[in-house]
N, C-alpha and C positions, 0 to 999 in steps of 0.2 A: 398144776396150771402155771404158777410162779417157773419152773425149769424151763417150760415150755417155752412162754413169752421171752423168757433168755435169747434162748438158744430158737425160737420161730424162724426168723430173717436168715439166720448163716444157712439150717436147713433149709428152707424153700430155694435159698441160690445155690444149694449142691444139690436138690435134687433135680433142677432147671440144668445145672449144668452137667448130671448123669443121663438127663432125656435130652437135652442137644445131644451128647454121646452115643447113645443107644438109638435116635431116628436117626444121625448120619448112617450109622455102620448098620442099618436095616435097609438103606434108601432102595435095596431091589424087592424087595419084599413090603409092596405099598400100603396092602392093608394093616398090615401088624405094622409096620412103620407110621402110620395115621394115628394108632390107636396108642401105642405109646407115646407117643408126642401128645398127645392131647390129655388122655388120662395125668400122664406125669406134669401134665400143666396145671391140672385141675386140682392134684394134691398141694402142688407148692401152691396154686391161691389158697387152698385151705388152710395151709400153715399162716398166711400171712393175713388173712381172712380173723382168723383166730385171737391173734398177737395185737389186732388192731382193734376187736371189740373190747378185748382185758384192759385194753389203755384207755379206750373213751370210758370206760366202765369206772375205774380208777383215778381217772383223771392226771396219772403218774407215765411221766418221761419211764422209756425202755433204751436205754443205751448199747451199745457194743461195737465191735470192730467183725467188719466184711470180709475184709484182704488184707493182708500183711505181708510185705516183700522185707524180708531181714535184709536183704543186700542192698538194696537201692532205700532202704529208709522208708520207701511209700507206704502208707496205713491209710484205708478207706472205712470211715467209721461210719458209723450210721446211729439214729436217732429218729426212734418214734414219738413225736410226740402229739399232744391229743390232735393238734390239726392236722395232720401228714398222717394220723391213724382212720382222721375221718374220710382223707383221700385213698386211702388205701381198700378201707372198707369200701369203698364207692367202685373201687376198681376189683375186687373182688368177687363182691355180687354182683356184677357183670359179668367177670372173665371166668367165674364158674360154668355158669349156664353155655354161655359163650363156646366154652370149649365142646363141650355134651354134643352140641350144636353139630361142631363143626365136623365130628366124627362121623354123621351122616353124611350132611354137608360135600364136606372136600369128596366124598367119595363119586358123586355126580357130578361135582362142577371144578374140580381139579385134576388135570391128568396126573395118570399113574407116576409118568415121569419127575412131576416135580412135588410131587408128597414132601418128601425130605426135604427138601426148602422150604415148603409151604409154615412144616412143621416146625420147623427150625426158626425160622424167623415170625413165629407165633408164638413161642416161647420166650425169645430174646427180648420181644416187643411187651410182652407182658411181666417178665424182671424188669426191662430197663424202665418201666414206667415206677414199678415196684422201688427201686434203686433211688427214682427222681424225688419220691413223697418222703424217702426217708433219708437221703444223702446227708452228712452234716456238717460236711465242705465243700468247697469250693470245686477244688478238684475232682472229686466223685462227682458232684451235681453233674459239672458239663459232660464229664465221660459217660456218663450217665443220657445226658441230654441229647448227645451223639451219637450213639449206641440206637437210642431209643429213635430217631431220625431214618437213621441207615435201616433197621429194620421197616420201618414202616414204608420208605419208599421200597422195599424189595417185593412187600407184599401188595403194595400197591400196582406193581409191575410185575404179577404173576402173570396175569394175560400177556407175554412182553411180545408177542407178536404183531400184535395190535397197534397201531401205531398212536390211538389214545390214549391205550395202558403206559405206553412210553414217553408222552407227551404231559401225562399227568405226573405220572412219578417225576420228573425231571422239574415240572414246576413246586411238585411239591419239594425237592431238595434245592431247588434256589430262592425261594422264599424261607425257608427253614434256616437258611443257614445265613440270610441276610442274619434272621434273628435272630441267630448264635454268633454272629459276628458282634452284634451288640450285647448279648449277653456277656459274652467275653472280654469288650472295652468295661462295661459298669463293674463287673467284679473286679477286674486287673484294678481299676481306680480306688475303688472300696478297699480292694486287699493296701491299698499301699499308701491308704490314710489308715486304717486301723493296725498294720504289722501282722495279719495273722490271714490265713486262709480258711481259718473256721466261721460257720457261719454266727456262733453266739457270739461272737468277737464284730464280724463286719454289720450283723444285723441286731445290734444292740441300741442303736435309733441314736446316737447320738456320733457317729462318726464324722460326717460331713452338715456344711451347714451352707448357707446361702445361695449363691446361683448352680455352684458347682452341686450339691445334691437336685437344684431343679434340671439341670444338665442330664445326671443319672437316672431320674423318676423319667425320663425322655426315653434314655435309654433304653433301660429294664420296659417300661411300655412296651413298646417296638417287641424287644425281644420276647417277651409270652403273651404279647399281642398276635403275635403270626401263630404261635400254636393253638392260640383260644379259639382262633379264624374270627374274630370283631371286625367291622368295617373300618378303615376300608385295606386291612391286611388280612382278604379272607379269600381272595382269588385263586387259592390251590384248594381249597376246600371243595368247592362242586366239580372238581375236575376229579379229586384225586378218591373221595367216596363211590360214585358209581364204575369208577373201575376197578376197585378191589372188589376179593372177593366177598358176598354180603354179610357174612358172619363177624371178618375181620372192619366192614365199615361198620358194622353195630360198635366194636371195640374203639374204634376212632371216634365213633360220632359223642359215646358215650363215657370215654374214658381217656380219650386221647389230648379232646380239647381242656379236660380237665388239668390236665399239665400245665398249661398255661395262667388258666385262673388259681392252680395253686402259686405258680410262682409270682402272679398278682398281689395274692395276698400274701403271701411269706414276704418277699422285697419291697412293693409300691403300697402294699395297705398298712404294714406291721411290723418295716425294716429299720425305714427310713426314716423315723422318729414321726412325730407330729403330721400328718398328712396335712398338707397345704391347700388352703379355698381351690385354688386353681387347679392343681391334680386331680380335686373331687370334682369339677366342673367338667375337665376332660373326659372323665370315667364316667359321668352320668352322659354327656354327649354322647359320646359313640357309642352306648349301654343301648341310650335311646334309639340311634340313628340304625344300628346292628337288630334290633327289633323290630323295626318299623318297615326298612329295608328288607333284611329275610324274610318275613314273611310273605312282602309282598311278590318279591320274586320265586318263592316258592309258589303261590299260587298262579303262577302261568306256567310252571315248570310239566310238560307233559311225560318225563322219564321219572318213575316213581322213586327211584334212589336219588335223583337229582332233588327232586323237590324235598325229601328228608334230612339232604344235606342244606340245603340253603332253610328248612327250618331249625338246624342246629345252630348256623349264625344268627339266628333267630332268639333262642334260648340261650347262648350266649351272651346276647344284649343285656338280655332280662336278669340273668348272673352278675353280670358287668358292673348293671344299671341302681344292682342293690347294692355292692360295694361299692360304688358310687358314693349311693347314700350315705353310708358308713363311713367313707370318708370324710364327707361333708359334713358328718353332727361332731366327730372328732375335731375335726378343725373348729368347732365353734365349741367345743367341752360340753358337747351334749351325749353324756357317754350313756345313758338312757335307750335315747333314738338310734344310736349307733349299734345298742345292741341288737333291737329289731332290726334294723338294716342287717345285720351280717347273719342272725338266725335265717332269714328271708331266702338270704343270697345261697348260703349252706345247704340250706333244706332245697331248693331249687336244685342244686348240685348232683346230691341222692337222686331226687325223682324224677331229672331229666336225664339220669342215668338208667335208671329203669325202665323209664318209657319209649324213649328213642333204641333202646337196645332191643326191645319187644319189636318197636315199630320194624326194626332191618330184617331182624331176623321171621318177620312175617313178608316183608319184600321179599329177602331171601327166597322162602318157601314159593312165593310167587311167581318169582322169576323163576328157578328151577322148573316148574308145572308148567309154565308156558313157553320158556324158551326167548322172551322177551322183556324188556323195562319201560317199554309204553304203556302210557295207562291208556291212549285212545285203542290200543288192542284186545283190552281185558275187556272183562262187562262179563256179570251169569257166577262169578269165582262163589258164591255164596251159597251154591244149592253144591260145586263141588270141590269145595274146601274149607267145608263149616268148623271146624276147627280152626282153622289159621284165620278165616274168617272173624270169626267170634273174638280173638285174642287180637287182630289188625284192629277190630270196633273197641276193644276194649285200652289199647293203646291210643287210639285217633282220641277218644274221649278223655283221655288223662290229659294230654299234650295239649285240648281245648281248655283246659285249665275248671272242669267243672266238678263242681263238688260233687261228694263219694269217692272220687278218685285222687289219686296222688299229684296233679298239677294244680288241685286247688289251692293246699297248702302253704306253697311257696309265691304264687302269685299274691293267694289273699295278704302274707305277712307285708312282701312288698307295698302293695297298694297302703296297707295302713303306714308304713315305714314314711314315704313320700307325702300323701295328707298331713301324719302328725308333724312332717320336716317344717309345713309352710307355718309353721305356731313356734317352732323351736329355735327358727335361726333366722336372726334381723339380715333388714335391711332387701335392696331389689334381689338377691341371691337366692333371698325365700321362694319367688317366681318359680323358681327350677323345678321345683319339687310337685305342683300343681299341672306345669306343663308335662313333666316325665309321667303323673300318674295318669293323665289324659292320654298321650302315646300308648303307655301301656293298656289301658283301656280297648284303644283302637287295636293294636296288636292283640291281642286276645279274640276279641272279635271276629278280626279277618284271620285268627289260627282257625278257629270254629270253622269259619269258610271254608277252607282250604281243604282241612280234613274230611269235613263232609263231602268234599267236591273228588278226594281222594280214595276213600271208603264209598261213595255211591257209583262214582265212575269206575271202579274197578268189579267192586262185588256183588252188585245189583243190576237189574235187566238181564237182559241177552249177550251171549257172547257176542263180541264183533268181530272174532277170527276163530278160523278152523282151534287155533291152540289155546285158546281159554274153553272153547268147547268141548274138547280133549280132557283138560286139565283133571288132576286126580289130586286128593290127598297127600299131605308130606306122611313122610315115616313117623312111627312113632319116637322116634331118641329127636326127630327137628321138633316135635310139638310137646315135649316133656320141659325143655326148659321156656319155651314159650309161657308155657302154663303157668311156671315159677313167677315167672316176672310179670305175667297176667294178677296171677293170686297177688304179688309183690303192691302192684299201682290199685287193687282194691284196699289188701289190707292197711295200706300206708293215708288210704283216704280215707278210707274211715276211723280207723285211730290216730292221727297226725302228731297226738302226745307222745308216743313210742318215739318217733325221730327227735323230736324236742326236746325231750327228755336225755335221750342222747346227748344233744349240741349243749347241754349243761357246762358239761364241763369244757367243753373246748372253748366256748365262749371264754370262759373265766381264763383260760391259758394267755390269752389275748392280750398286750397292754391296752389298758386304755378305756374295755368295757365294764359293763356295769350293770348285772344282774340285778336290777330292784325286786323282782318277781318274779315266780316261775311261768315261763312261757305256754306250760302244757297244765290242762285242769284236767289229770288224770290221764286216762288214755283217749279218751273220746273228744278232748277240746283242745281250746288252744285262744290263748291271749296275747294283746302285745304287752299289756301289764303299764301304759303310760296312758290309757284315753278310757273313756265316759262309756262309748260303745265297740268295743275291741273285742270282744266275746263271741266265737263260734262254734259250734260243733254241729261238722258236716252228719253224724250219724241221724241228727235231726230229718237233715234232708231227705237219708234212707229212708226212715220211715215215713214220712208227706210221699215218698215215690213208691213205694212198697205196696202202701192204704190205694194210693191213685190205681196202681196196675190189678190189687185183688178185687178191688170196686168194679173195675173194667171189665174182670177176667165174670165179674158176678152178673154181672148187664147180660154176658153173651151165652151163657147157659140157659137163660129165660129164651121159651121157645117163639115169643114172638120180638127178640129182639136178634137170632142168628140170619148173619148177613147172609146174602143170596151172591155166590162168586158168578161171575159172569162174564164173557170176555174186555177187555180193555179196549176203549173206544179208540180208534185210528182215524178219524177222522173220511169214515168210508172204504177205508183200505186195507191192507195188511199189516198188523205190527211186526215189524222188523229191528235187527240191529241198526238197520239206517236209519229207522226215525226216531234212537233214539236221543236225549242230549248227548254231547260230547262234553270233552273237558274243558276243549277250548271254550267252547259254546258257554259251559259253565261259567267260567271267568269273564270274558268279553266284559258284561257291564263294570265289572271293577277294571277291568284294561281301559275302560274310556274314561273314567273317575280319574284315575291316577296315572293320564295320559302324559301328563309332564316328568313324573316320575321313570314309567317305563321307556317315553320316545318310541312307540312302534311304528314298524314300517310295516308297508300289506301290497302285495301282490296280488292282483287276481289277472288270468287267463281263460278267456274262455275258447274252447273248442270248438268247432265250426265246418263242417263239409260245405254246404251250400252256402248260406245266410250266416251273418253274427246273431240276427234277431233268433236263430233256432237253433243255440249250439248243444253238439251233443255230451259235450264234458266241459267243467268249471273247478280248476282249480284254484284253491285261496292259500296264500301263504301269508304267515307273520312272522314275525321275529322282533323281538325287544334288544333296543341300543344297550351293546355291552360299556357300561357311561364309564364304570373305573377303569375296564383293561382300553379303553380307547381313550379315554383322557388325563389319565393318572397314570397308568402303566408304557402305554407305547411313549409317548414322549422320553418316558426316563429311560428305557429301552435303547432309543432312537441317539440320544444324549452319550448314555455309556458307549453303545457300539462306534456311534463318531469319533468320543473319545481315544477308542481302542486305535480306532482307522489312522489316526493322527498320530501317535504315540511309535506305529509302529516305523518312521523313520530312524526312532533309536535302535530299532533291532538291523542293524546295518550289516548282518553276519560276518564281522572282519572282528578277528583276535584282536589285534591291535585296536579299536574304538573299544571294545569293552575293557581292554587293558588301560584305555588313557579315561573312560568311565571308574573303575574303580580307585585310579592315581588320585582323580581330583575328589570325589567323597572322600577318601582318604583326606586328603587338604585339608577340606572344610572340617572334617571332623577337630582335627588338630588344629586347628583356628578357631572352634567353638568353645572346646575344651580348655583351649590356653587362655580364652576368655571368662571362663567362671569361674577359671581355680584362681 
């Protein structure tokens, strides 16, 4: 096992880079070309899958070198260590299943044509993420970072006929690359106060120090701020998830954003020495406001990937909102509190990688059976897709955060994380902690909503189109790894100790924290180990729900207590699809709650041969004020493109101005120069 953990990493990117090989030179031959690209993806996660439990397990840095060019001197080293192994596993137990998936998958909703691409830049997207957890400079990260960009917008823009598909991919590559234009100034600055381009060198926490590192903490924000998709740098996010393909948005939704909250925590939570009041103030702001917001805008969302994406800005608040915390008890040397804060935030990480990856790839199977991403189209999916059925209820209830399943975990640790802040840390700053556990509260709540509202309007009642009426069964290889990641968000909720137990030691890698207790009371519980009543274990629950259901099941064998079916009252009339709720209908009263928030507008027309008093069609339209891309986004749009319009009198296409253009830089140079030496 020790060779193994060596040598994991270099294998997994040769065998990555022998399955790019062998899907290119298949790309006419699409099924064998599918099936080795995907298999051969699924061994290299296992390599790296591997490499990453030895080290949490251990607790022990894996070192080595990736790439070596003897001529140019470049060396691209790599280093696991227990955090970048926990992101790694996270991305593993995803991109496994993931793949199993996809080999069904692409074979219905990817033409034959572009397999080889498909393939190819599913591979790339899944190293260069691999590359990002474990890079251990400078120069691999971003190459790395880039890589992993340019793939995703390819796969994003597999539909590229589409003019959405085209319009998403292109926002997602210039929001990406604002953030790598920032990532780019904070290191270049880092590299050239510390002298090194390694990262134990620049993220040793004591390189820089007063406004110029609050300068950088700005920076780095920005920059794996837009990968995390946090408000309000999350506008490529619902564009660019419902136009990939569904397999590949499970990978984004659940592993992609992860990239970003890793480099959160590697630079702004663990780099830069000491986190500052104010940093943790920021982080808990937008933690909150990215949770409160997603969700709410998922619950109007009538395209079912649509809404999955804006609750992964959702859960990334909630991520965010717990290293937040953790910054905050650091700043005040409450390195206690801090540790539940970043257990919280971790554990959240895993299981909203599990359950959001279940949730797509149950869209997935959806969409494929019906031909559509409306959920006002669906309705009836549960009598013919009880399988994908079953594993969408068993995802929607994780993701509601309720206990037995895997979202209770990470919410629970949070909540107590925020409570115990308001006792831990003076002065009016405590406040914060009270108001974020209330938000989160409320967010939780209206996740419940939503999913209900998602899970009832698709898979219960009647169909409402000829194609959910249709609708059949996914294959077996789309509902095998469902089932993993189904089993995955039980097993994970009912034993919670098993992850915690885990996060032992990465915790301890951490400067700063500070294991007073063990977090997990076996496998079945879990504490935060600093308060009076901190004590839970969900299996309890199982069994209060277990007792409730076999009591139930006992009621209904007694022969005078079997219900009598009878048809459903209609009110006089026929039950139909039309009468039954809709989605929208669903929402409406939280649309008028939180009328300031959304800003909706409403159209109604009605239809009319004779009389308006007697029309014979009414149609209603809404639609919710886009509040960021129309007041934060077009302005600066509007700003740059003027700029450009202005600008471009220097492009006077005459040699001679560009010639008297570079004479006088020239000048100034050598009048700048003759002035500092």
């Amino acid at each position: 096992m020790v060779g193994l953990v060596a040598v994991g990493l270099p294998a997994a990117l040769l065998i990555r880079l022998l399955t790019v090989a062998a899907t290119l030179a298949l790309a006419r031959r699409a099924r064998t070309c599918r099936w080795v690209a995907l298999v051969g993806s699924m061994l290299a996660s296992l390599l790296t899958v591997t490499v990453a439990l030895e080290v949490i397990a251990s607790g022990l840095s894996v070192e080595g070198v990736l790439v070596r060019h003897a001529a140019s001197g470049i060396v691209f080293d790599y280093a696991v260590t227990p955090l970048s192994a926990w992101f790694l596993m996270v991305l593993g137990v995803v991109a496994i299943p993931t793949a199993l998936y996809s080999a069904a998958y692409f074979s219905h909703s990817v033409v034959a044509s572009r397999i080889a691409v498909v393939g190819t830049a599913f591979n790339v997207l899944v190293g260069s993420l691999e590359a990002v957890f474990t890079a251990s400079g400078v120069v691999a990260f971003l190459c790395a970072w880039e890589v992993m960009t340019l793939a995703t917008a390819a796969l994003v823009a597999t539909e590229h006929q589409e003019r959405a598909s085209r319009r998403a991919a292109y926002l997602y590559l210039v929001m990406s690359h604002i953030g790598t234009g920032c990532l780019v100034a904070g290191f270049l600055v880092l590299a050239g106060q510390a002298g090194s381009l390694s990262f134990s060198a620049l993220l040793s926490g004591h390189v820089v120090s007063g406004p110029l590192r609050d300068g950088l903490f700005a920076l780095f924000f920005v920059g794996f701020g837009v990968k995390a998709g946090v408000i309000p740098l999350h506008v490529w996010l619902p564009e660019a998830h419902p136009a990939a393909p569904s397999s590949v948005s499970a990978l984004m939704s659940a592993v992609l954003i992860t990239a970003g909250i890793y480099g959160l925590y590697r630079v702004c939570g663990f780099g830069l020495g000491v986190p500052d009041q104010n940093w943790a103030l920021a982080l808990m702001a937008v933690g909150m406001l990215s949770a409160i917001l997603g969700v709410l805008y998922a619950l109007t969302q009538t395209d079912l990937k649509r809404l999955l994406a804006y609750s992964t800005i959702e859960n990334s608040g909630i991520i965010v909102l717990g290293l937040g915390a953790a910054m905050m008890a650091l700043a005040h040397d409450q390195r206690a509190l801090a540790t539940v804060a970043v257990a919280a935030s971790l554990t959240h990480v895993l299981n909203h990688a599990i359950f959001k990856g279940l949730l797509f790839l149950g869209a997935g199977s959806v969409v494929m059976a019906t031909g559509t991403r409306q959920i006002e189209q669906f309705g009836g999916l549960l009598r013919r897709m009880p399988w994908t059925g079953l594993f969408f209820l068993i995802g929607a209830l994780s993701i509601s955060g309720l206990p037995l399943l895997n979202g209770f975990p990470g919410e629970w640790l949070t909540f107590q994380a925020l409570l115990l802040g308001f006792t831990a840390t003076p002065g009016l700053v405590r406040l914060n902690f009270p108001l974020a556990g209330a938000m989160l509260a409320l967010t939780s709540a209206l996740a419940a909503a939503c999913f209900v509202r998602a899970f009832g309007i698709s898979f219960l009642a009647l169909p409402r189109s000829p194609a959910a009426g249709s609708a059949h069964e996914s294959p077996l290889l789309m509902l095998v790894p469902q089932a993993w990641l189904a089993t995955l968000c039980v097993g994970l909720g009912l034993v919670p100790g098993v992850a915690l137990r885990a996060l032992e030691g990465v915790i301890v890698s951490l400067p700063g924290l500070q294991l007073t207790s063990p977090m997990a009371e076996g496998a079945w519980g879990m504490a935060s180990g600093i308060g009076s009543f901190d004590h839970v274990v969900p299996g309890i629950f199982g069994v209060a729900v277990l007792s409730a259901l076999a009591f139930a099941a006992l009621l209904t064998v007694r022969r005078e207590a079997v219900a009598r079916r009878v048809p459903t009252w209609a009110c006089g009339g026929d039950l139909t699809a039309r009468t039954e709720y809709t989605a929208t209908a669903f929402s409406k009263p939280l649309l008028m709650i939180f009328r300031a928030v959304y800003r909706p507008r409403r159209q109604v027309d009605s239809l009319a041969d004779v009389s308006p008093y007697f029309p014979q069609e009414v149609r209603y339209r809404t639609e919710i004020e886009p509040t960021f891309e129309r007041y934060m986004y077009a302005p600066l749009v509007r700003l740059v493109l003027g700029s450009a319009r202005g600008m471009r009198v220097l492009q006077a296409g005459s040699l001679h101005t560009y010639l008297a253009y570079v004479l006088v830089l020239a000048v100034i140079l050598l009048i700048w120069l003759g002035g500092t030496t």
